[in-house]
C-alpha positions as CSV (number, residue, x, y, z in Angstrom):
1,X,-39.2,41.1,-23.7
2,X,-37.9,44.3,-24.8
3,X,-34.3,44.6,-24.2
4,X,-33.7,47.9,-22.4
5,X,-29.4,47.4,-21.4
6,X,-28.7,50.9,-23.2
7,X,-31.8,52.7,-22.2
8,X,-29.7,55.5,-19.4
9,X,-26.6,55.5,-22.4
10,X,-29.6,56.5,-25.0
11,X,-31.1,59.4,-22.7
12,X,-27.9,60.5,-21.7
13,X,-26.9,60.8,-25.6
14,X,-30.2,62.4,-26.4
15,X,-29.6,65.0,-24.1
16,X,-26.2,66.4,-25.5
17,X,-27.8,65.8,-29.6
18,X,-27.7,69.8,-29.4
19,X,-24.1,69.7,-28.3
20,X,-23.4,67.2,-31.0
21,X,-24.6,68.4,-34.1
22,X,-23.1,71.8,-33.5
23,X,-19.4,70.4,-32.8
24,X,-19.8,68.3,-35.5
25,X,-20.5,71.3,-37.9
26,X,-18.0,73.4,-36.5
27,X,-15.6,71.1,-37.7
28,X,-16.9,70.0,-40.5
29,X,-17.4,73.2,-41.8
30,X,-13.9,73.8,-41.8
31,X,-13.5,71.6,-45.3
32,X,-16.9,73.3,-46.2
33,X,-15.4,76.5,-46.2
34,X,-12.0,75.3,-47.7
35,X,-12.6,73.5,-50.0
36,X,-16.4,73.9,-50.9
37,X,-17.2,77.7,-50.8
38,X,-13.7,78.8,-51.7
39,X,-10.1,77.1,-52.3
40,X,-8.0,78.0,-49.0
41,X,-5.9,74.6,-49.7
42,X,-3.9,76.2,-52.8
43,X,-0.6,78.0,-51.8
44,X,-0.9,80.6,-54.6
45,X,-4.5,82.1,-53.7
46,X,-5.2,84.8,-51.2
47,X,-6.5,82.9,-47.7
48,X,-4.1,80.3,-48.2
49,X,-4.7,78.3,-44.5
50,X,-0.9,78.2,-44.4
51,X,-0.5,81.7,-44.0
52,X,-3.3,81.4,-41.2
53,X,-1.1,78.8,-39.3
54,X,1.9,81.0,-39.7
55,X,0.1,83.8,-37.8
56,X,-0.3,80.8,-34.8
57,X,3.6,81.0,-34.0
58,X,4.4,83.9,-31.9
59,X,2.6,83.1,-28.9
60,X,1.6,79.2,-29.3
61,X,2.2,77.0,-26.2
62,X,4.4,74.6,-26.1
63,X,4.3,73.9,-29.9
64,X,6.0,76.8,-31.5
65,X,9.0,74.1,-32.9
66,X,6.6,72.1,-34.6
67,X,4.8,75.3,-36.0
68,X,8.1,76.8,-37.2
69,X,9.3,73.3,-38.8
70,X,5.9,73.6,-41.2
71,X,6.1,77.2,-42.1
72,X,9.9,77.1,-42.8
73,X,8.9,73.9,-45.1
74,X,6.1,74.5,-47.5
75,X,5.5,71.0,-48.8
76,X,5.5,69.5,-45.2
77,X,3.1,72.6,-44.6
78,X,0.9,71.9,-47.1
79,X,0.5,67.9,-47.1
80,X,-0.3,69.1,-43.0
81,X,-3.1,71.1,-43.8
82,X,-4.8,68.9,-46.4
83,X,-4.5,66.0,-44.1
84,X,-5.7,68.1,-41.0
85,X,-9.2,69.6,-43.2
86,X,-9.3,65.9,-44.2
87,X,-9.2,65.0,-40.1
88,X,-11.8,67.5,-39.3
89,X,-14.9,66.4,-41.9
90,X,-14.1,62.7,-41.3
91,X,-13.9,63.6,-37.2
92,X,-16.8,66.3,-37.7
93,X,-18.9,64.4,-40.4
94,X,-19.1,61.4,-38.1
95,X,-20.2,63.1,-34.9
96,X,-23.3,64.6,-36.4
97,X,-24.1,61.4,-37.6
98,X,-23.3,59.9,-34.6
99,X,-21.3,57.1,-35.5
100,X,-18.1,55.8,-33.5
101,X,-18.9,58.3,-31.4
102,X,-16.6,57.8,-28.7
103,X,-14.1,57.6,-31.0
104,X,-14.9,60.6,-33.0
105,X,-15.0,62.5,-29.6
106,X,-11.1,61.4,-29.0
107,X,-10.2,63.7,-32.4
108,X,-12.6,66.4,-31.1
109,X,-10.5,66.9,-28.0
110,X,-7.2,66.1,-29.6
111,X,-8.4,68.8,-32.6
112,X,-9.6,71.3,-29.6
113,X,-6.4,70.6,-27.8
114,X,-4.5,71.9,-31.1
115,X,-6.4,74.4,-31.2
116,X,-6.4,76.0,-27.7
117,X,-2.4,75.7,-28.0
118,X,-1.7,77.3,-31.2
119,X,-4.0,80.4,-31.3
120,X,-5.6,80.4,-27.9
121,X,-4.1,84.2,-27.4
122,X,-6.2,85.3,-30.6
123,X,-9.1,87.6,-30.5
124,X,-9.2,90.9,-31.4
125,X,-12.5,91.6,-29.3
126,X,-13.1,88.9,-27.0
127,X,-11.4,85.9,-26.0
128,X,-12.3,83.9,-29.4
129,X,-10.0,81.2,-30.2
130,X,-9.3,80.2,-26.5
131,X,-12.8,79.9,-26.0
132,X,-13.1,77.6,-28.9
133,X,-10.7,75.7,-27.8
134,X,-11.2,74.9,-24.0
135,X,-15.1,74.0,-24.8
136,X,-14.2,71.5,-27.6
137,X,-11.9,69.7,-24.9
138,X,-14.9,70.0,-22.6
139,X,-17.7,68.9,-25.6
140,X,-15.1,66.4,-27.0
141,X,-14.8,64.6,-23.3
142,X,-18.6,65.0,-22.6
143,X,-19.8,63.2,-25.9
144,X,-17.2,60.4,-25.1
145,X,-18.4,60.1,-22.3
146,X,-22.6,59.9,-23.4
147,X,-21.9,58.9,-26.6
148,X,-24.8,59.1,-29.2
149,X,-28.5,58.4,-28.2
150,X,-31.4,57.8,-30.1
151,X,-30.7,60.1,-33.1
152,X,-27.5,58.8,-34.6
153,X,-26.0,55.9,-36.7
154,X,-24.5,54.3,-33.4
155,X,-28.5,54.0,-32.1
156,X,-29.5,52.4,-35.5
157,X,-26.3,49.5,-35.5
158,X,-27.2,48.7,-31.6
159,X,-30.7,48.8,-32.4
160,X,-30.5,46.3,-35.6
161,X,-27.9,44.2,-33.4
162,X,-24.8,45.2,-36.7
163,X,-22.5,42.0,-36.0
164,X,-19.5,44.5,-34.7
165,X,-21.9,46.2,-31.6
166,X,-21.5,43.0,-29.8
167,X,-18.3,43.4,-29.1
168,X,-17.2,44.7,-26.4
169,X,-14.8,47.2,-27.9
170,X,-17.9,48.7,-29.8
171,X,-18.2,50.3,-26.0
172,X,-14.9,52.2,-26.4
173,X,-15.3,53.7,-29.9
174,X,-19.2,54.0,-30.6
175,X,-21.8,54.3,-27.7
176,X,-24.1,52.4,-25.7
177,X,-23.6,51.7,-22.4
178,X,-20.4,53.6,-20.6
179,X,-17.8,50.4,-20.6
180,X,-16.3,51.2,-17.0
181,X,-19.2,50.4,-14.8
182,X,-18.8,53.1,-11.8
183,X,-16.7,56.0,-13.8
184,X,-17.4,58.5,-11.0
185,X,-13.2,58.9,-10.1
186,X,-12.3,58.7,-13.8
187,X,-15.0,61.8,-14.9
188,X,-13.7,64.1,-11.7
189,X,-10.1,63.5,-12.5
190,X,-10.7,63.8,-16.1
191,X,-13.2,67.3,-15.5
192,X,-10.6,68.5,-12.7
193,X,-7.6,68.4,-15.5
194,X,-9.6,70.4,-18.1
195,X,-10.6,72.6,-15.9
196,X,-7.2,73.2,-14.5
197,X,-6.3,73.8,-17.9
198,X,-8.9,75.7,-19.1
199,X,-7.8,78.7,-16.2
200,X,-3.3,78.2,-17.2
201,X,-4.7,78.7,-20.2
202,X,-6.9,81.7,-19.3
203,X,-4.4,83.2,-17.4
204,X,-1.2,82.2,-19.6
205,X,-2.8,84.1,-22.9
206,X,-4.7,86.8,-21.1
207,X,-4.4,87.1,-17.9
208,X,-7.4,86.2,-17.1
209,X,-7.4,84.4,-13.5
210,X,-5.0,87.1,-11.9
211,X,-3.4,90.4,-12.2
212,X,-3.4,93.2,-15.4
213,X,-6.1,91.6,-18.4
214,X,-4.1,91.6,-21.9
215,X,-5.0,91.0,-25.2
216,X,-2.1,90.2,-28.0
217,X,-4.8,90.8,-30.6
218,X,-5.1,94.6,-30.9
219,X,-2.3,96.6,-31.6
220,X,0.5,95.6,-33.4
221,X,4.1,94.8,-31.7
222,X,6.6,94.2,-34.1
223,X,10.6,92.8,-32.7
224,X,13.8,94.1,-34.5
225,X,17.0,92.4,-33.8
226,X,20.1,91.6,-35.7
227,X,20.8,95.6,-36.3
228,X,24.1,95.6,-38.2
229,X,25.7,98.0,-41.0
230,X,27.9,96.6,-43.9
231,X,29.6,98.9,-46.3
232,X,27.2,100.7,-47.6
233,X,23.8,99.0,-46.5
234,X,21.9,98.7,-43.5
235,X,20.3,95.2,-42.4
236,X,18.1,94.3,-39.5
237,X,15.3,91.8,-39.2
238,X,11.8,92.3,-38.0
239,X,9.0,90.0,-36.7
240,X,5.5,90.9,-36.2
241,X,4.5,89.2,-32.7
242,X,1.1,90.5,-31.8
243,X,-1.8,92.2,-33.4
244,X,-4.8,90.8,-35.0
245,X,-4.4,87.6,-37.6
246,X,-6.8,89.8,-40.6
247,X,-5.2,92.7,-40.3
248,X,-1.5,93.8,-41.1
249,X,0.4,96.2,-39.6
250,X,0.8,99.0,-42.7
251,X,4.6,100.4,-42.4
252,X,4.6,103.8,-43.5
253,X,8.4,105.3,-42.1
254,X,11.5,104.2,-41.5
255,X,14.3,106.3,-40.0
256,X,18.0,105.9,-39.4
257,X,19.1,108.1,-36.7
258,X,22.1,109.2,-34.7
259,X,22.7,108.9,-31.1
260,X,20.2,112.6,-30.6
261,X,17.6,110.9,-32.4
262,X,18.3,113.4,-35.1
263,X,16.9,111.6,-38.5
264,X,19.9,111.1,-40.9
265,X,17.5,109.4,-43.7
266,X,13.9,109.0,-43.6
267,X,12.0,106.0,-46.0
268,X,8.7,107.5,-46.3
269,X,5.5,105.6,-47.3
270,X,5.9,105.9,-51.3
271,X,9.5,104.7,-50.6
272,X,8.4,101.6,-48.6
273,X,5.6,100.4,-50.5
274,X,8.1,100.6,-53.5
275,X,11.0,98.5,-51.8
276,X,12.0,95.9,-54.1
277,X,11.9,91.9,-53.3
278,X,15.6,91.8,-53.4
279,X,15.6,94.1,-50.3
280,X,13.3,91.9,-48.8
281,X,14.1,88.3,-47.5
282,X,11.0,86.5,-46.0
283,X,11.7,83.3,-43.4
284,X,8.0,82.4,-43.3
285,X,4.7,81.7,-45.4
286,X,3.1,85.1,-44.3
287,X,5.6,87.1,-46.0
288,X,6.6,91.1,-46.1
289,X,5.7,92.5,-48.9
290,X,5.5,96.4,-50.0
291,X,1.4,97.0,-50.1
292,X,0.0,100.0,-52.4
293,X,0.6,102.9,-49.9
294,X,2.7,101.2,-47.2
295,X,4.8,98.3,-46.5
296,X,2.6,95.6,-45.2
297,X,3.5,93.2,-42.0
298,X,1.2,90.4,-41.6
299,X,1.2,88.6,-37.7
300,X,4.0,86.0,-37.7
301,X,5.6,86.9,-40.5
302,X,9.2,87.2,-40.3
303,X,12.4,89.3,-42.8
304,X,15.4,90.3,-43.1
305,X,15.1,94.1,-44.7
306,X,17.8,95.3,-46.2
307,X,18.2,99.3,-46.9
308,X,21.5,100.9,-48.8
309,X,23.3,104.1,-46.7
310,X,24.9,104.9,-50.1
311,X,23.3,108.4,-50.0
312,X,24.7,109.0,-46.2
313,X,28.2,107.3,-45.8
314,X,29.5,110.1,-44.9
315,X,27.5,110.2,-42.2
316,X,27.9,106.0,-41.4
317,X,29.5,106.8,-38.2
318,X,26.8,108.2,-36.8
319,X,24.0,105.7,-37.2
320,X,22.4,104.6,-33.5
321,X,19.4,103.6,-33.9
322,X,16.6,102.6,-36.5
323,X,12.9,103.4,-36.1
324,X,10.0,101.8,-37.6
325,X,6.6,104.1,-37.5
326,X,3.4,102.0,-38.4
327,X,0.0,103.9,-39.4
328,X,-1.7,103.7,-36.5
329,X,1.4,106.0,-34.6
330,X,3.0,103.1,-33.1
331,X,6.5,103.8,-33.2
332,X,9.7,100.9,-32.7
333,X,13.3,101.6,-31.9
334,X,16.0,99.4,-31.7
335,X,19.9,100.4,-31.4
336,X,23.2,99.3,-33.5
């Protein structure tokens, strides 16, 4: 007689195959477009994924030490991003073939989760990378808790009766037949969590449960602090907060002013985007650097500038206040 024990586990992993195969890819296809289409892995090329991670910091949840340790400490950073694109093809590779799914379906969440708390406030025009993030918790939970049905690996090693599917932690890590036999309180605790999640999140990065809607990703805020004069230079740091990851914010003036907000010397845009490196000291991967017609700010990155007064000591009394003037008209002040 035809043995039929995983028959509900095989329709119930049949019917998220769609939900599968396009998790698994979206994974996956983070080596693919690393390592396969272009090199993102290599420090010294343009896309560098490390300079993507960097622009993660200013408003991550919860993990903003552990993002800071990696982008103050390039090796650490680096061996962390190989081993994480090597994570998401193994994790991504296996669920669209459907083997260990339930296993597989852990590293989707915990991947999601990482995701949803580093760059859950990005998005320049909707709510992109928090979106990404609370469904791959959702998907990752579901598909651990259907595993994979007829079209995957898992099917094809319960089917042939593979020596390991016997065993009962097969249950836990591939698919077949849910181990816990009424799972009802587990799934509603489980689905209550996420979603509570899933709307601190919403309203955490965007306010999107109560009060004023915000989005971080669409105009620039850069923070100055640390405003001090020495003899004859003056030194203040800035870090670029908000914004959107692909685009920097383009410096273009920067004036020292007195207590009237009279300008007692004015860095145009030819003068910034000629500011030499010694004048410039970066904390971070992203890094300030001068750009052809401006000086260019990319999201997270964070430097000290330093800018000499020689040409206005007679005047050092008077400085107040510093002003930094992006392209768009966005102005920032910050007092002595």
């Amino acid at each position: 007689m035809k043995n039929n024990t995983n028959q509900p586990a095989d329709m119930a992993g049949l019917y998220t195959l769609s939900i599968r195969m396009v998790i698994g890819w979206t994974y996956f296809s983070a080596f693919w477009r690393r390592l396969i289409l272009e090199n993102k892995l290599d420090p010294d090329e343009g896309g560098y994924i490390g300079e993507k991670f960097n622009h993660f910091l200013p408003n991550a949840l919860g993990i903003k030490p552990v993002i800071e340790y990696l982008i103050t400490h390039p090796n650490a950073l680096h061996t962390s991003m190989v081993t994480f694109t090597i994570l998401e093809a193994i994790v991504g590779l296996f669920i669209i073939l459907g083997s260990f799914t339930r296993l597989m379906s852990i590293g989707i969440f915990g991947l999601a989760f990482g995701i949803l708390l580093g760059s859950g406030w990005l998005g320049t025009t909707c709510l992109d990378e928090w979106q990404i993030g609370v469904l791959g918790i959702a998907g990752g939970f579901t598909l651990f808790l259907t595993g994979s049905g007829l079209y995957s690996l898992d099917h094809y090693f319960l089917k042939n009766k593979v020596g390991f599917t016997n065993k009962k932690w097969f249950r836990w890590i591939g698919s077949g037949n849910f181990p816990i036999k009424n799972p009802k309180i587990l799934v509603l605790v489980i689905s209550l969590f996420i979603f509570g999640m899933t709307l601190y999140t919403n309203q955490y990065f965007h306010g999107g449960v109560w009060g004023s809607l915000h989005n971080k990703s669409v105009k620039p805020e850069i923070e100055i602090s640390n405003l001090n004069l020495t003899h004859s230079d003056i030194n203040f740091e800035i870090y670029r907060t908000e914004g959107a990851d692909v685009y920097g914010s383009f410096l273009i003036g920067i004036h020292i002013m007195d207590k009237n907000g009279t300008v007692l010397k004015a860095l145009d845009h030819h003068e910034l985007s000629k500011l030499k490196s010694e004048n410039i000291k970066n904390h971070y991967v992203a890094k300030v650097k001068p750009g052809k017609h401006s000086l260019i700010i990319p999201l997270g990155a964070k430097a000290d500038l330093r800018l000499s007064i020689e040409d206005i000591l007679h005047q050092k009394d008077k400085i107040y206040s510093i002003k930094l003037i992006d392209i768009s008209g966005i102005e920032w002040v910050s007092k002595l």
